[in-house]
FIDO-768653 format. One record per residue: residue in three letters; z, y, x of N, C-alpha, C, O in turn. Coordinates in steps of 0.001 Angstrom, whole numbers, padded with zeros to 6 digits, always signed. Layout:
ALAZYXZYXZYXZYX
...
% end
This chain:
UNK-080495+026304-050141-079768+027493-050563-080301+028741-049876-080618+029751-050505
UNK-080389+028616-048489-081292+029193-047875-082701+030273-048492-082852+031491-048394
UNK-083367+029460-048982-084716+030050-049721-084551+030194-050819-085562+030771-051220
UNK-083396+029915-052226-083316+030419-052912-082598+031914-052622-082912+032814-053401
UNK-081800+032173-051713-081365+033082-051421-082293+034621-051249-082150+035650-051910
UNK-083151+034374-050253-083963+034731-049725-085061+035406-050916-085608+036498-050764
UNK-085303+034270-052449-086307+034444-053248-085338+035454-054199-085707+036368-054936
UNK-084054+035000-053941-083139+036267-054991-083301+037293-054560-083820+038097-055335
UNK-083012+037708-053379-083017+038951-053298-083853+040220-053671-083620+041407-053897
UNK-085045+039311-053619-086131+040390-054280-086359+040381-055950-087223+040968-056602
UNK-085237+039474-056415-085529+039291-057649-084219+040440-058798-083056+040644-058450
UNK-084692+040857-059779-084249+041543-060519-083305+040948-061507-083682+040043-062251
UNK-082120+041410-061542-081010+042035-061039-080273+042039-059651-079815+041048-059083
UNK-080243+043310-059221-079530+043405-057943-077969+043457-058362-077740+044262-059265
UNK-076680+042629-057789-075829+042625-057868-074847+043573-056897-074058+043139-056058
UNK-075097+044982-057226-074755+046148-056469-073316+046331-056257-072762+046214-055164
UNK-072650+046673-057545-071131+046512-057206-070331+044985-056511-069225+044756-056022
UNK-071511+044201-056774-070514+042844-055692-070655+043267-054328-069768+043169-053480
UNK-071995+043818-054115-072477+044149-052717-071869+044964-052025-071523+044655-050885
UNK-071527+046524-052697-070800+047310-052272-069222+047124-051879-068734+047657-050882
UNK-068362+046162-052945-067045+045510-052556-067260+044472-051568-066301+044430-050796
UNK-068269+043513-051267-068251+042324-050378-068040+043442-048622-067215+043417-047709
UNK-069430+044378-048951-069643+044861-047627-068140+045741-047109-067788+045457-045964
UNK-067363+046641-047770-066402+047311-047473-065063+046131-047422-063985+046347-046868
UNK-065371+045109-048002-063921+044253-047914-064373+043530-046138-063445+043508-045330
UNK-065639+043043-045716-065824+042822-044380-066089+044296-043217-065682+044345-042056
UNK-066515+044887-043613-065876+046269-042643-064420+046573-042497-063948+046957-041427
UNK-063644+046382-043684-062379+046677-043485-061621+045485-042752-060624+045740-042076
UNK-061861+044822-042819-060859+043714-042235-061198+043256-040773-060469+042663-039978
UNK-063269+043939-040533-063666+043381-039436-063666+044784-037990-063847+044641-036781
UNK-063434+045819-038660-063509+046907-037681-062699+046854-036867-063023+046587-035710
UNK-061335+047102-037233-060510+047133-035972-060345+046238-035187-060528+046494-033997
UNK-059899+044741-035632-060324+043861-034336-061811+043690-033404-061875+043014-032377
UNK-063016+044487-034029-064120+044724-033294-063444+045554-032033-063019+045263-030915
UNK-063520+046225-032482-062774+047587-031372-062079+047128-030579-062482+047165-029416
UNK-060924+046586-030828-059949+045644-030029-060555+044975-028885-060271+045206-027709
UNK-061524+044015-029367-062246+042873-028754-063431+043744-027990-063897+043255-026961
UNK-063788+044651-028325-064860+045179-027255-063975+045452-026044-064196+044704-025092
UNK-063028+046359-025881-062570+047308-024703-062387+045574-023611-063203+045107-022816
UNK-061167+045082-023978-061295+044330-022918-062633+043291-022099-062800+042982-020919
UNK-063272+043031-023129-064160+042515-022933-065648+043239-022024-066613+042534-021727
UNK-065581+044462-021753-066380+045353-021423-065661+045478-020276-066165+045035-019244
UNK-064325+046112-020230-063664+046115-019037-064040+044831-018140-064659+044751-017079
UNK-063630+044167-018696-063741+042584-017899-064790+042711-017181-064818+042786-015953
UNK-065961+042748-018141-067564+042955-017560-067924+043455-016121-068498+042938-015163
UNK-067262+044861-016401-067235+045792-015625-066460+045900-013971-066835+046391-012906
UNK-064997+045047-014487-064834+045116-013333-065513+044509-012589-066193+045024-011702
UNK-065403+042829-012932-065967+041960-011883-067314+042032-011446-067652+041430-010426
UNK-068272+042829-012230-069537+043449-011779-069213+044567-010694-069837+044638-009635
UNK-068256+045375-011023-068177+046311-009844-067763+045629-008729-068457+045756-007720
UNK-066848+044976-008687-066023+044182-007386-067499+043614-006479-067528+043562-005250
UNK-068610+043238-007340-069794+042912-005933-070111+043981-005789-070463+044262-004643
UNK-070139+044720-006483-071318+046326-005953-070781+046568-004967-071411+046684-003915
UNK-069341+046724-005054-068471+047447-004251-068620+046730-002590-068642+047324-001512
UNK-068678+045723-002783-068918+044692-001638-070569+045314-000481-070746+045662+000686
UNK-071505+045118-001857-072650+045853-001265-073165+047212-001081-074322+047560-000844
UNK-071643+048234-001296-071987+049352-001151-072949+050025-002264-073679+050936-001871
UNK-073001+049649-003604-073894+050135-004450-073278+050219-005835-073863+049942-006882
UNK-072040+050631-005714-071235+050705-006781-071871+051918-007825-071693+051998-009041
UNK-072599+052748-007021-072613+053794-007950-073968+053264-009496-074020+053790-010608
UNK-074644+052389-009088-075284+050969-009867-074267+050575-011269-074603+050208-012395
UNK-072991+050801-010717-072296+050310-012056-072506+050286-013511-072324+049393-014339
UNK-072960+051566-013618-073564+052127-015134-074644+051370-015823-074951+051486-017009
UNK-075241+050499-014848-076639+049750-015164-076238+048484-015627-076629+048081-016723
UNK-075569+047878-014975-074570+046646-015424-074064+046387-016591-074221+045443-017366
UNK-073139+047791-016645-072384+047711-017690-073139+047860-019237-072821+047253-020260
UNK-074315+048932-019054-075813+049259-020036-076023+047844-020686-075792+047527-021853
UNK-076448+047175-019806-077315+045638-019837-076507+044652-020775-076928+044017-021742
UNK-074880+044702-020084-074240+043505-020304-073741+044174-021926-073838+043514-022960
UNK-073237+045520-021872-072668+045249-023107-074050+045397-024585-074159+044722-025609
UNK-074843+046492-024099-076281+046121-025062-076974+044709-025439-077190+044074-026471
UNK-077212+044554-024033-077913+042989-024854-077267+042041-025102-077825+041357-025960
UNK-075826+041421-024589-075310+040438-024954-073656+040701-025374-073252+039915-026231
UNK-073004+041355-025053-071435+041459-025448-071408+042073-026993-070552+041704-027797
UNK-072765+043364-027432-072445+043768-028436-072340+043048-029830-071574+043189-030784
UNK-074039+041735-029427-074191+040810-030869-073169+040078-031107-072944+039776-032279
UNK-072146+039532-029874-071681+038564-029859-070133+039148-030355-069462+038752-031308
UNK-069838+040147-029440-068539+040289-029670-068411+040091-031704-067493+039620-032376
UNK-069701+040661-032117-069587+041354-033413-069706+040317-034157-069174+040615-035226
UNK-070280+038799-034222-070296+038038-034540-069279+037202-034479-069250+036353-035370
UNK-068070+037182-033356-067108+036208-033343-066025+037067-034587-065538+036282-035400
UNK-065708+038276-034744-064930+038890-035576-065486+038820-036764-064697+038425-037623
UNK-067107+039179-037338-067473+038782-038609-067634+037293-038977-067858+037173-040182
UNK-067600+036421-038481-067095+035483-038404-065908+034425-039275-065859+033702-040270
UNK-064758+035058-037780-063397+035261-038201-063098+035727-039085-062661+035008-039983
UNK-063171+036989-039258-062536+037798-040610-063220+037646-042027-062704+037217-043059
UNK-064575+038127-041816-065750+037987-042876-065756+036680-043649-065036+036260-044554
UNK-067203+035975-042753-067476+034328-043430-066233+033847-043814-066137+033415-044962
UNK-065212+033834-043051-064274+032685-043597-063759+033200-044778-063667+032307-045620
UNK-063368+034334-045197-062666+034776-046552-063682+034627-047623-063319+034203-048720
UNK-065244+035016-047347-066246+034408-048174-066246+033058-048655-066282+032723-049839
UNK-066195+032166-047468-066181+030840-047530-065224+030368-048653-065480+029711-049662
UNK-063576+031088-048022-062623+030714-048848-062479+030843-050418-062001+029973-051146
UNK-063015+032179-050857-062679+032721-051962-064281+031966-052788-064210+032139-054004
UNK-065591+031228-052370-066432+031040-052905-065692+029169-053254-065723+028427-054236
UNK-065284+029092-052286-065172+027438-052364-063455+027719-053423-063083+026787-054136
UNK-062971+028472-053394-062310+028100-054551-062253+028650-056026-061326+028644-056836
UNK-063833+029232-056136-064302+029431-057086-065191+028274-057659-065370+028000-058846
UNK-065836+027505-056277-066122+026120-057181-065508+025153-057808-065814+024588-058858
UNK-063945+024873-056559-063310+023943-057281-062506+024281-058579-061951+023458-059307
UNK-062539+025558-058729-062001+026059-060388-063177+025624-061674-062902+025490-062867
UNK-064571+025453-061010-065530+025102-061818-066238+026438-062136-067255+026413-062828
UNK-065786+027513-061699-065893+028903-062197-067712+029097-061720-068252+030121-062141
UNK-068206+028537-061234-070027+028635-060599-070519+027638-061696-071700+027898-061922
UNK-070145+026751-062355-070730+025630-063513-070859+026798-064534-071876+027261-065052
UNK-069356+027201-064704-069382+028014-066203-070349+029115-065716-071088+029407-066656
UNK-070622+029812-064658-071854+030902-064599-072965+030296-064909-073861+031092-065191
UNK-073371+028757-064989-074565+028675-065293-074434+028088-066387-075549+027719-066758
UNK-073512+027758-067226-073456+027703-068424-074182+028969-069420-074893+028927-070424
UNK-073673+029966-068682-073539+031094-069323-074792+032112-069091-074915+033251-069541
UNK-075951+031159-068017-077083+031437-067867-077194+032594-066223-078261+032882-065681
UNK-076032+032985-065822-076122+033352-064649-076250+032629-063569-075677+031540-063536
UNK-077169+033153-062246-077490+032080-061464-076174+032816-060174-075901+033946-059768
UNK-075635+031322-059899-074152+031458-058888-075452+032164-057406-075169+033279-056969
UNK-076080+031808-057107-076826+032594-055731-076902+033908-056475-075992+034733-056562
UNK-077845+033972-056884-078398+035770-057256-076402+036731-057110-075911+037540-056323
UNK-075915+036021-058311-074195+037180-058519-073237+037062-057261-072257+037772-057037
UNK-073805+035835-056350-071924+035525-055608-072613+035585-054236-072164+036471-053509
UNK-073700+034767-053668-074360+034761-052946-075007+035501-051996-074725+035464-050799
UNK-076016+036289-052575-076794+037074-052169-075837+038080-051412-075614+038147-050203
UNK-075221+039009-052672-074576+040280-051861-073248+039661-050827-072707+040507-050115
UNK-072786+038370-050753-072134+038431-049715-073073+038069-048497-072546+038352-047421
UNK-073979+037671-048426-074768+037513-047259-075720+038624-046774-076308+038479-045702
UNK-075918+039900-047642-076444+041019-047272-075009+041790-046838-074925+042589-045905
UNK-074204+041494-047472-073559+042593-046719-072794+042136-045281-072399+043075-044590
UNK-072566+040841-044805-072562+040114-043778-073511+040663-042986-073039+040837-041862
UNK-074757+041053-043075-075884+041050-042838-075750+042492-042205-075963+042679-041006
UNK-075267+043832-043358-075293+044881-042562-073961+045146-042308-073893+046163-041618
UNK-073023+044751-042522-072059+045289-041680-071888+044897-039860-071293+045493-038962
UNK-072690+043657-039870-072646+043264-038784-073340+043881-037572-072991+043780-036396
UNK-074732+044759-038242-075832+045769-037647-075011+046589-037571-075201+047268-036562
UNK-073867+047006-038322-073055+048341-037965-072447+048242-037280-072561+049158-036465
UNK-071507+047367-036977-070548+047315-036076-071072+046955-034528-070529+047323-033486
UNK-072274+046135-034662-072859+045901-033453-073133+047326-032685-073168+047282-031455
UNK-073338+048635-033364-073749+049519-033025-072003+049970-032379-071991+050178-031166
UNK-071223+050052-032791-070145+050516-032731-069175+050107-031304-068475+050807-030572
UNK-069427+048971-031305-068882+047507-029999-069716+048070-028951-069365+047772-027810
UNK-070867+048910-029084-072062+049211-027751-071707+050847-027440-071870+051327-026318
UNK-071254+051546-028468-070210+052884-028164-069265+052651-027420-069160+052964-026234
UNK-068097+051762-028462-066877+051453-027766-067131+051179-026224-066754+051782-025219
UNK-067932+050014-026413-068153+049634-025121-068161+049904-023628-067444+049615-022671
UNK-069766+050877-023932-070040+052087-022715-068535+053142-022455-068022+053359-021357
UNK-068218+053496-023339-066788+054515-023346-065948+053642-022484-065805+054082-021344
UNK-065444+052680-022705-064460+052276-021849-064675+051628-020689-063867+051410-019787
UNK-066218+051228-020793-066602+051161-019094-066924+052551-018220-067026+052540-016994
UNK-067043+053541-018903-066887+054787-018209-065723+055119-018027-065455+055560-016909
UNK-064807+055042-018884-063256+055470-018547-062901+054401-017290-062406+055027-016353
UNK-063016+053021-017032-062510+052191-016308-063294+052434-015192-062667+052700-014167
UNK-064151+052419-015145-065424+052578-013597-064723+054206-013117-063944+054348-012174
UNK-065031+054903-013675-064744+056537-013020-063373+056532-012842-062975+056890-011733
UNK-062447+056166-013785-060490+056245-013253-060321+055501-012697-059427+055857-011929
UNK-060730+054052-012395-060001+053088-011790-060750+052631-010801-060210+052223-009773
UNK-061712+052627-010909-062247+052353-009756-063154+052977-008964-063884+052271-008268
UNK-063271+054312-008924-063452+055638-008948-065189+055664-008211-065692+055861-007105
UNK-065597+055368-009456-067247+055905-009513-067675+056994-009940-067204+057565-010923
UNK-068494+057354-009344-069014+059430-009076-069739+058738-010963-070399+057745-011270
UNK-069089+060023-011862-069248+059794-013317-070886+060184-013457-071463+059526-014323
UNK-071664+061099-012771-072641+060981-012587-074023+060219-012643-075030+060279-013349
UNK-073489+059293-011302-074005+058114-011119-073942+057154-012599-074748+056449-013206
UNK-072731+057501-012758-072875+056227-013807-073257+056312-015180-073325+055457-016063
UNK-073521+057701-015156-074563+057816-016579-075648+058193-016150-076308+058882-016928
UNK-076085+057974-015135-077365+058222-014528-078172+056588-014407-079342+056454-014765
UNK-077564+055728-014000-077831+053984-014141-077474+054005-015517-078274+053074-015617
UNK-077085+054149-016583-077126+053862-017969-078372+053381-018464-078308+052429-019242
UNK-079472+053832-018181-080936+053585-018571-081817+053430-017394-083042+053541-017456
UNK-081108+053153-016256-082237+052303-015294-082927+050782-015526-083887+050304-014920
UNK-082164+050209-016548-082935+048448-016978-082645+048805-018411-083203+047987-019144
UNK-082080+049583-018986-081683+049461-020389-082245+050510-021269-081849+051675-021321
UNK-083090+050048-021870-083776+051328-022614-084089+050994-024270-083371+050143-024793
UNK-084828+051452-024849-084837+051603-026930-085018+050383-027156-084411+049652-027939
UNK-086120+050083-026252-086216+048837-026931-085480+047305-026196-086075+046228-026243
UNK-084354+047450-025660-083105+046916-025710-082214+047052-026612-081490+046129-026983
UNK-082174+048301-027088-081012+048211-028135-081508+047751-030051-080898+047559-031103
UNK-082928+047754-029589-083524+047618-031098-083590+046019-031139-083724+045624-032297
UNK-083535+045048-030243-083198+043748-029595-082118+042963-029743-081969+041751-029895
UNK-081157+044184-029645-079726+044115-029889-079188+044359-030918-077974+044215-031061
UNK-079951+044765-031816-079085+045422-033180-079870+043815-034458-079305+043089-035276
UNK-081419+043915-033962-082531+043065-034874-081137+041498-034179-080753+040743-035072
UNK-080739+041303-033133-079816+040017-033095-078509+039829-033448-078009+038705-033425
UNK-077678+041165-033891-076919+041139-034528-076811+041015-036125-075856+040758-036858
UNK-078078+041279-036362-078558+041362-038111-078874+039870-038394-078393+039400-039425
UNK-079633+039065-037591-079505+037933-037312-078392+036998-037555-078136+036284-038524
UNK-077856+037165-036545-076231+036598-036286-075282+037169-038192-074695+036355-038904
UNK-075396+038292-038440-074415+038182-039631-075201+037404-040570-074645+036602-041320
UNK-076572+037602-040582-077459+036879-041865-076620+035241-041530-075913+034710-042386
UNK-076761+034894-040753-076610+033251-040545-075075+033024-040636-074721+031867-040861
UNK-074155+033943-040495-073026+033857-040446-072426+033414-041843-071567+032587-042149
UNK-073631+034747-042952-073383+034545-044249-073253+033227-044775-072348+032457-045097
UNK-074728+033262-044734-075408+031777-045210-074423+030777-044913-073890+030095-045788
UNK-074163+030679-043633-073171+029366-043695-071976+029254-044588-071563+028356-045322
UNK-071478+030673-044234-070078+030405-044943-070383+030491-046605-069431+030154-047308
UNK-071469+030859-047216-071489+030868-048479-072022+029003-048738-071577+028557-049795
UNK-072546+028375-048226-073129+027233-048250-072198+026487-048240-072009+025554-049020
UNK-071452+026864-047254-069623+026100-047125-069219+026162-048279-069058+025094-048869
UNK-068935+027380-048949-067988+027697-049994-068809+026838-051258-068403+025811-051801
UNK-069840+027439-051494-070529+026494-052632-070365+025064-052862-070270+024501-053952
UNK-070347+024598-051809-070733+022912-051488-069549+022227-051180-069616+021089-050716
UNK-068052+022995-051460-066891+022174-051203-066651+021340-051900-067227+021306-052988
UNK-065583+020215-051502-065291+019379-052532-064100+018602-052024-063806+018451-050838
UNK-063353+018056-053229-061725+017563-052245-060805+018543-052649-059733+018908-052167
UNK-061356+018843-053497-059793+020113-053567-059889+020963-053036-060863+021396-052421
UNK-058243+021631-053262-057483+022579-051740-057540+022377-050964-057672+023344-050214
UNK-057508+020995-050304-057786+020631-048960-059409+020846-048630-059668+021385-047554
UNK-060256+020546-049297-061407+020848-049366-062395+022206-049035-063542+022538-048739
UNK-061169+022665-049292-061458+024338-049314-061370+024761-047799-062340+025282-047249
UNK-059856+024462-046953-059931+024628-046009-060684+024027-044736-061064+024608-043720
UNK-060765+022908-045042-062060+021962-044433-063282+022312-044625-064250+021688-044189
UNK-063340+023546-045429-065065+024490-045128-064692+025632-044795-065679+026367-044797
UNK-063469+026358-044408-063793+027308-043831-063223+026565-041964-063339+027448-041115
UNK-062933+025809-041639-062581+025176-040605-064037+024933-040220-064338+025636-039255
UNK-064882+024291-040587-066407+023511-040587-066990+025304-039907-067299+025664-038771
UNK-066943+025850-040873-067603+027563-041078-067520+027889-039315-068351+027610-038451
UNK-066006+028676-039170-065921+029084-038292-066460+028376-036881-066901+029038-035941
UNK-066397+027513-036885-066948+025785-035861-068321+025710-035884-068837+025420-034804
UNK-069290+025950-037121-070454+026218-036950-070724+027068-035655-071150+026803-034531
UNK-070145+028590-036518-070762+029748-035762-070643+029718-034623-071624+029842-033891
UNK-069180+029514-034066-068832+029478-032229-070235+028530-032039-071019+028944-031185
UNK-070507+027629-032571-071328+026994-031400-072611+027149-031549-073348+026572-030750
UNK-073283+028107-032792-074184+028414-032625-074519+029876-031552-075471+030181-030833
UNK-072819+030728-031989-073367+031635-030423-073409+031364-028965-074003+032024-028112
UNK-072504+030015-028762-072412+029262-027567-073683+029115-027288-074222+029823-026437
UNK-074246+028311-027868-076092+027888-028042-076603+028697-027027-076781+028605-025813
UNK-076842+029803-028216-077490+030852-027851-077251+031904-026942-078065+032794-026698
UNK-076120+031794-026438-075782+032788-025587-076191+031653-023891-076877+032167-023009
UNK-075787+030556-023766-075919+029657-022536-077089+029151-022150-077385+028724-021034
UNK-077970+029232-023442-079571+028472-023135-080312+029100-021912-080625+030289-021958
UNK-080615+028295-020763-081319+028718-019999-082255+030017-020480-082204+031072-019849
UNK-082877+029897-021326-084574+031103-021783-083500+031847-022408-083895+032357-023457
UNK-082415+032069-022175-081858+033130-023704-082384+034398-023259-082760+034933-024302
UNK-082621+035178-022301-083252+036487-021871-084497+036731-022557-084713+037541-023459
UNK-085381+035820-021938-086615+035650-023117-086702+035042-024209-087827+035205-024680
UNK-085947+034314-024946-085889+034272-026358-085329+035331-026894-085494+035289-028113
UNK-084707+036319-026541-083983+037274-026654-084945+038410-027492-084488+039519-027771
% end
């Protein structure tokens, strides 16, 4: 499904209005819990990174920490557990009970191919909403580790946009965005592969978006714990 996918996309007809509703129905449902899920999660970061600085007298370092942790790894991820959640699985859901209606047979009855119309644009737009929001989780991010480092635990604000780009620079965040584009592409794929390939019913249905979500956690687990993940990175 994979490589037919892949061979649709460049193939003529582009399915634009599915694309444009798939991508705004997963922005809408996936933004605000992004947002949500960054602040604490950055905070978190932040404190317990500051609590050693602070130990070694090099707190004003904080900004560099916080650069690193939420760019290269909190932004793909955070953005992937919510597109995920919210996204794939409603894909999953609403594709797999379009099979068991038979409603993907009668498209190819009718000479339409179920990848090119149902497929494709939900896995492109998986694809960029997930590059967007990744960008968004690395705003949020920095913002509320500056609000928390300078109010609460009172780092010269200076300093800490001054370490912002002591380890973290363009081509970190172009690293970070190319692995979040990643992460939604695969997010798609699964959950559309799920949805296609159900069977069993209603029960069937939910037993692929259960499978779905269970994929992904453990493919970002994977990838986030692997010894080389810095340099596979």
């Amino acid at each position: 499904m994979s490589l037919d996918t892949v061979v649709a996309i460049v193939t003529k007809p582009f399915a634009w209005r599915e694309f444009l509703l798939q991508a705004w129905f997963v922005a809408r449902v996936s933004l605000l819990p992004t947002i949500l899920l960054a602040i604490p999660f950055t905070v978190l970061l932040v404190f317990t990174f500051n609590i050693l600085l602070v130990e070694l007298g090099a707190a004003d370092l904080s900004g560099t920490g916080a650069a690193y942790g939420v760019v290269s790894q909190l932004g793909p991820v955070v953005t992937v557990l919510v597109v995920a959640g919210a996204g794939a699985t409603a894909m999953c859901a609403d594709l797999g009970a379009r099979t068991i209606r038979e409603e993907l047979d009668a498209l190819k009855v009718m000479g339409i191919d179920p990848i090119q119309a149902l497929v494709v644009p939900r896995v492109l737009a998986a694809t960029v909403v997930a590059t967007l929001l990744s960008s968004i989780v690395i705003l949020v991010g920095l913002t509320g580790s500056f609000s928390f480092a300078v109010f609460i635990q009172h780092v010269t604000p200076g300093a800490f946009i001054a370490g912002l780009t002591l380890i973290t620079g363009g081509a970190d965040v172009i690293i970070s965005i190319i692995k979040a584009a990643l992460f939604g592409l695969s997010a798609g794929l699964i959950a559309c592969y799920k949805g296609i390939s159900v069977g069993g019913g209603p029960a069937g249905v939910g037993n692929a978006v259960n499978e779905t979500v269970g994929l992904l956690h453990d493919q970002v687990t994977d990838c986030v714990t692997r010894p080389d993940w810095p340099a596979w990175s």
